[in-house]
Structures are given as structure tokens and as C-alpha cells.
C-alpha positions in Angstrom: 0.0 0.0 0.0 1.2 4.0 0.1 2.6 5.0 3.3 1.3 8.0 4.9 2.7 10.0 8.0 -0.6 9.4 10.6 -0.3 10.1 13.9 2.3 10.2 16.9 3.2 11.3 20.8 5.4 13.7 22.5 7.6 12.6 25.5 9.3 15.5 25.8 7.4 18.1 27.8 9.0 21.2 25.7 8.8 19.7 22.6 5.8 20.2 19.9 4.2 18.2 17.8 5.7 20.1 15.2 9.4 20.3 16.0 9.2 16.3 17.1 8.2 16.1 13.1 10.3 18.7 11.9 13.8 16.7 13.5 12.3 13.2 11.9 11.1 14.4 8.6 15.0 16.1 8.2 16.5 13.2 9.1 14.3 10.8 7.0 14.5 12.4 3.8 18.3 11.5 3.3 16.2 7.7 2.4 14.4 6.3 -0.3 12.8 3.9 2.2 8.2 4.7 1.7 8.3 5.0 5.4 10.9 7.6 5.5 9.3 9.5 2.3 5.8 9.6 4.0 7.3 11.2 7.0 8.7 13.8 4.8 5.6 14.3 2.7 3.6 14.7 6.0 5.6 17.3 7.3 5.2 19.3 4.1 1.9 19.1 3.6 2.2 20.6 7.1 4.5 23.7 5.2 7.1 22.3 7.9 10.9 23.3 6.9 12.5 19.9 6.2 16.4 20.5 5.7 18.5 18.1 3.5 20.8 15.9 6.6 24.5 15.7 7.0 26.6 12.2 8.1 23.2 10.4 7.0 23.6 6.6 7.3 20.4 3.8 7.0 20.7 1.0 9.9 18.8 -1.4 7.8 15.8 -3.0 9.2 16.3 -0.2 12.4 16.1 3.2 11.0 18.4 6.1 10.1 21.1 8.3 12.0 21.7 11.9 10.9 23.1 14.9 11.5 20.9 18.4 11.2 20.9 21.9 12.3 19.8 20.6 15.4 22.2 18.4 16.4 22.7 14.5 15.8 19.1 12.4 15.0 18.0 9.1 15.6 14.7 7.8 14.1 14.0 4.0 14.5 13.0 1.0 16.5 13.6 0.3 20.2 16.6 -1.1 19.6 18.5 1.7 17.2 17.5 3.8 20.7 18.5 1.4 23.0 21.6 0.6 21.5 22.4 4.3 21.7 21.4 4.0 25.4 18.4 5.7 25.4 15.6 4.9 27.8 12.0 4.1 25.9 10.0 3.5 28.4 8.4 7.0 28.3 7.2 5.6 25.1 6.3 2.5 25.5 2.1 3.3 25.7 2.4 5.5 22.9 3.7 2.9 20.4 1.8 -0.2 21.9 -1.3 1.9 20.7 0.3 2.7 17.3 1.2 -0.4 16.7 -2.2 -2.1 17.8 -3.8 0.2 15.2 -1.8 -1.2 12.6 0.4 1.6 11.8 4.3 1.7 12.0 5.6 3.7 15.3 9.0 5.0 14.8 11.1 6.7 17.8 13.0 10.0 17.6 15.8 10.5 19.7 18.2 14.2 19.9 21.2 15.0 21.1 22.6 18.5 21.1 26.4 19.1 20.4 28.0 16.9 23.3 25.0 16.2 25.1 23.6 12.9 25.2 20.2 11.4 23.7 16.9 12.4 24.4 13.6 11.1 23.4 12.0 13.6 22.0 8.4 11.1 20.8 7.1 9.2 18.3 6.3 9.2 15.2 4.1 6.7 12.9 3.2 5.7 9.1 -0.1 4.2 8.6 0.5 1.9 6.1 -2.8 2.2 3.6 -3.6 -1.0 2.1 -4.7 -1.3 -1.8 -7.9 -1.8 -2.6 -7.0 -4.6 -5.0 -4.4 -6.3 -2.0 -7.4 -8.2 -0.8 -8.4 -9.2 -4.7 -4.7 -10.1 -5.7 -4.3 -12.6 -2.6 -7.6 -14.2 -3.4 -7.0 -14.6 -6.9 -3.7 -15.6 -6.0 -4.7 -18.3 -3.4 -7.1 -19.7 -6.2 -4.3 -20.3 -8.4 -3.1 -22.4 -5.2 0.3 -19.9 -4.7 0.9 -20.0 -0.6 0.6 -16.4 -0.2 3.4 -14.8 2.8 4.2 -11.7 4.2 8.0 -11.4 5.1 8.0 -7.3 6.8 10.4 -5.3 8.8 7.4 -3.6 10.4 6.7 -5.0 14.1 4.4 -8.1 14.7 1.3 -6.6 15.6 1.1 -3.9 12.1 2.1 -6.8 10.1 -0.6 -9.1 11.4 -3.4 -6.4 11.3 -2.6 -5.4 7.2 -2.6 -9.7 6.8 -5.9 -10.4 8.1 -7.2 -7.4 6.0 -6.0 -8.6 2.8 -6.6 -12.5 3.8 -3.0 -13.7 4.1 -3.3 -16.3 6.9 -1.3 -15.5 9.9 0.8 -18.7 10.3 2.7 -17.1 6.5 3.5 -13.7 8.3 7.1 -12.8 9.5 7.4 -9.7 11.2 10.4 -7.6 12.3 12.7 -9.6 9.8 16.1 -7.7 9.4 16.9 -6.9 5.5 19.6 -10.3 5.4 17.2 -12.3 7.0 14.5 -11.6 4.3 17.2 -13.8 1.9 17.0 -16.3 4.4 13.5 -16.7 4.8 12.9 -17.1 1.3 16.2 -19.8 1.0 14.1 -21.6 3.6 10.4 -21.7 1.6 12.5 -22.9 -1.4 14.4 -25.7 0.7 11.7 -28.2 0.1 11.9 -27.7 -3.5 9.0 -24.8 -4.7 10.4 -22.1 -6.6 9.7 -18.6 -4.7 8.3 -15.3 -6.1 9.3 -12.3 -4.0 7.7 -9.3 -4.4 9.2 -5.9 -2.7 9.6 -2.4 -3.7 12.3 -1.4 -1.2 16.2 -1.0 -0.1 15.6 -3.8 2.6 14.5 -5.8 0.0 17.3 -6.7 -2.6 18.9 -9.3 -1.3 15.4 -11.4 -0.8 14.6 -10.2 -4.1 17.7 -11.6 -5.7 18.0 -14.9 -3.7 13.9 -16.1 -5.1 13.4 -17.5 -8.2 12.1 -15.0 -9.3 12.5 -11.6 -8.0 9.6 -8.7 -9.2 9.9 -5.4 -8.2 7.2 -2.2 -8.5 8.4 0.0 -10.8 7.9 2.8 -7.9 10.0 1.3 -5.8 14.0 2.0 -5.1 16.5 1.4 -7.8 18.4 -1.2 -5.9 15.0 -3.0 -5.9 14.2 -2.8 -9.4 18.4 -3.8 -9.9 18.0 -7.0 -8.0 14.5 -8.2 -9.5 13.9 -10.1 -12.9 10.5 -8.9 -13.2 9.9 -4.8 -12.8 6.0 -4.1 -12.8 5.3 -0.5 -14.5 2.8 0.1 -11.6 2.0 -0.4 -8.1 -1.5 -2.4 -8.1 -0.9 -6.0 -6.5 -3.2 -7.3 -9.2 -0.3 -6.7 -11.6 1.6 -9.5 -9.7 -1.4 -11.2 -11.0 -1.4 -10.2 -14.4 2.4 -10.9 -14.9 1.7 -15.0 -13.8 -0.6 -14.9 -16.2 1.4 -13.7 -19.3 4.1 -15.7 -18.4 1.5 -18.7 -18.6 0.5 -17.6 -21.7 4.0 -16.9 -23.2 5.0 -20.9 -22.1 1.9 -21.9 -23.6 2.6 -20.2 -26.6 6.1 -21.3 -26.8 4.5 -25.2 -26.5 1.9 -24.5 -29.3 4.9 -23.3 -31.6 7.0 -26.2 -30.6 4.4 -28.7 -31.5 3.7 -27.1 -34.8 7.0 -27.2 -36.0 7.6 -30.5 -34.6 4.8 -32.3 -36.0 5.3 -30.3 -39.2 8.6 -31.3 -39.9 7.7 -34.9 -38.7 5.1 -35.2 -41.5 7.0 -33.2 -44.2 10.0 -34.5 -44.0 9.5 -38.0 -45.1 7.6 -36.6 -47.9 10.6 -35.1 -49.2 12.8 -37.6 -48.6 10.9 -40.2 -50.4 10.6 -37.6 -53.7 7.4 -36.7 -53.2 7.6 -33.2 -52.9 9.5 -31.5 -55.2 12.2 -28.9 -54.4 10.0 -26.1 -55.0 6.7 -27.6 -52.7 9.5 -28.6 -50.3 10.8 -25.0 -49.8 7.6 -23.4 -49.9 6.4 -25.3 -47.6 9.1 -24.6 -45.0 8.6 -21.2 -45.2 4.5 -21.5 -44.3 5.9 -23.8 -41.2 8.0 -20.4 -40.4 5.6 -18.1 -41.5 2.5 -20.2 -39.4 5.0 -20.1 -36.5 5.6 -16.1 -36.3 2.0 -15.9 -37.0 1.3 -17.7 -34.3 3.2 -15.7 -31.8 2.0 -12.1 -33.1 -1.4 -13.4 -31.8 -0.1 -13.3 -28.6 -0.2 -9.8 -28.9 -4.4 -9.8 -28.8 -4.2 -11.2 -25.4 -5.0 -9.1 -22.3 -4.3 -10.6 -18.8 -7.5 -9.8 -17.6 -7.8 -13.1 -17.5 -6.0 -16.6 -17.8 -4.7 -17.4 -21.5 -6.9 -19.7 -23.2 -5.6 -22.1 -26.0 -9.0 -22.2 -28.1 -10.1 -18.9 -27.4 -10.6 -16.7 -30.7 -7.0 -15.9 -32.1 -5.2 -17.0 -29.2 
């Protein structure tokens, strides 16, 4: 779905809402990550002054450090805070609620020139799921593809977006770290089924690279779309869809044209061979079993994956 900056607490008694968003959305838009992005689109819809970060560095699957005007930043989970030994506690109510409503809470942490951390609040993403997410996994499940959800986001947001688009919750694994993605997908391939991953972002290259077959959106991050075999132009799941259903097609054509030219040759050949073609017949007739065969795939082009590819369906 599109990520959208929803929502968030203060901890800090002298800090405002719009400062805590203002040091989060500067640090953030040094990333291509959606979550960092809708941060940063949030706070200027807001006509808050984001600033472009210095000493930026992404702690995959954590969140980001920076450096801005106002001093060093850290935006994250509880453990990019914690290993930076800052206390979360104050926050702890805050993001259990977030995260119960399904959207992803992200920490912000500030320290002024030699002084150390401080928790400034939270900030979240509400993570808005597709109208067609539901449709895809359906459509998906019919075609009997085990449908999972491998996400850096915590448990709870990962499990509420699954049971609204109908992936069961025994295939969801949450708070998966971006080299761990690779893993889990080495692991649903270890008993021999051939994995498509489908991701859009930085965290998600090396997963995308290690699967059979890797398909980025075409929205997503460059090191995505680098990584991935398949690059959808567009960011509706039903695409995913669509693009099993043309390659189905394509190998069914491929077969048709195989067959053809097969069993053409088969029956020609002895023909010739026995002198009852003559030279002339004989050439002509290869070039109609090459001229049947191109014909055959320039059909292909008359077919629209709005639904499955059918072999005796008009001109296809």
C-alpha cells in the first residue's frame, strides 16, 4: 500500500508536535525507504521546513542516524534507541497503541552538540492498504500460490494489514532484518517450490535476488528494481497477477509453436525424402511452417491478462 505520515506522541514536555516532526522528517528524507518518504511528505503538507541531513547513514531494518541543524538524530526502532542508550520506556504506551492500530511507530531520539540522547516522541506511518491487495491474494490463493508476508514492520502492524488482505497468519514474519529476508525465502525454497518475492524497497534486494524469481514495483527504489527479474510498470498487487498470467501464456505459446513445427517437420519430411515433394513444394512449404509459426506468436499480442490465457479462445 502508500505509506502515509498518521499520527504520533510527544515525551518531551518542551517539545511540539511540530518540532518532534520537523527533526524526523529532516533526518528521514536522506532515504528512499516509503516510510521515511511519507514522513517527509507529511511534514510538508504541514508547510514544515524539512532541511536536507548531513553524516546520513540507514541502519537497515532499524532506522536512520543523521546529522541536522539541530544536532545529531535518531529515528527508528527500540533497539537503534536502546543501542544508543536511550531509555523508551516514556514511550512504550504510545507505540503499543500505534502499533495495535496497525500503523508503524518510529522513535526519535536528539542530542545536542556533546549532550547525550533524548527522546524527544514518536512518530508513525499508517501503512494504507490497496484496494485490490485483498483481490490479488484471493486470486492468488485460487491459483493455489501459498501467499506470505515477510516485513520489517513489528508483529502486531504486520498481522493487522494480513488479516485485511486475507494472508493467513501462520505465513506472516514480522520484524525480519533486511539479510534475514534472503533467508526466509532460501528456507520456503528448501523443500523444492520455486519462490516469487515481491518488494519495492532497499531492505529488499537481497530477498529479491535470492527467489526464483524476484519482481519489483516500478515505484519502488532502484536497488530493488536492480535485483529483480520482473519490474512491474505500476503499483497495483493485481499486476503481480497479471504478470503469472502472461508468463502462462508466453510458455503456452512457446508449446503451441513447438508442437507445430515438430509435428510439421515430422510429416513433411519423409515426404521429401521419399521424392514426393518436389524442391520447389518442399521450400515453400518450409517457409509457411515459419511463417505459421511467427503468425502464431503475433497473436499473442491480442491477449489481455484480464484473464488466464486460453488455448482455443478466438485468435489466441
Amino acid at each position: 500500500g502508500d505509506a502515509a505520515a498518521d499520527g504520533g506522541a510527544v515525551v518531551e514536555p518542551a517539545v511540539t508536535d511540530e518540532f518532534l516532526l520537523e527533526v524526523a522528517a529532516s533526518a528521514e528524507s536522506g532515504s528512499e525507504h516509503p516510510l521515511a518518504e511519507a514522513i517527509v511528505d507529511g511534514a510538508r503538507e504541514r508547510d514544515i521546513d524539512v532541511e536536507s541531513p548531513e553524516g546520513f547513514e540507514s541502519v537497515p531494518g532499524h532506522g536512520v542516524t543523521a546529522t541536522t541543524s539541530h544536532g545529531r538524530v535518531l529515528v527508528g526502532n527500540r533497539k537503534l534507541l536502546r543501542d544508543e542508550g536511550v531509555d523508551v520506556t516514556p514511550a512504550e504506551d504510545a507505540m503499543d497503541r500505534l502499533e495495535r492500530e496497525g500503523k508503524t511507530a518510529m522513535l526519535v531520539a536528539l542530542a545536542a552538540e556533546g549532550d547525550d540522547y533524548r527522546l524527544l516522541g514518536v512518530v508513525a506511518d499508517a501503512d494504507t492498504v490497496k484496494e485490490s491487495a485483498e483481490a490479488a491474494v484471493s486470486e492468488l490463493r485460487d491459483r493455489d500460490v501459498d501467499v506470505w508476508m515477510i516485513t520489517g514492520d513489528n508483529e502486531r502492524t504486520a498481522r493487522a494489514v494480513a488479516k485485511d488482505v486475507g494472508i493467513d497468519s501462520d505465513n506472516v514474519m514480522a520484524s525480519v532484518l533486511p539479510e534475514d529476508k534472503a533467508d526466509a525465502v532460501d528456507d520456503i525454497q528448501d523443500d523444492g517450490r520455486r519462490a516469487m518475492m515481491v518488494g519495492d524497497g532497499v531492505n529488499d534486494a537481497p530477498a529479491l535476488a535470492t527467489a526464483y524469481v524476484g519482481c519489483a514495483i516500478g515505484s519502488g527504489t532502484d536497488v530493488a528494481i536492480e535485483a529483480a527479474d520482473v519490474t512491474l510498470m505500476r503499483d497495483d498487487p493485481l499486476d503481480v497477477v497479471q504478470a503469472i498470467r502472461v508468463s502462462a501464456g508466453t510458455l503456452s505459446k512457446i508449446k503451441q509453436n513447438l508442437f507445430w513445427a515438430l509435428g510439421y517437420n515430422t510429416a513433411m519430411i519423409p515426404l521429401a525424402s521419399l521424392g514426393l515433394l518436389q524442391p520447389v513444394l518442399a521450400a515453400a512449404a518450409m517457409a509457411v511452417s515459419s511463417v505459421s509459426v511467427l503468425t502464431n506468436s503475433l497473436l499473442f499480442r491480442r491477449y489481455t491478462p484480464d484473464e488466464d490465457y486460453r488455448l482455443l479462445g478466438f485468435l489466441r
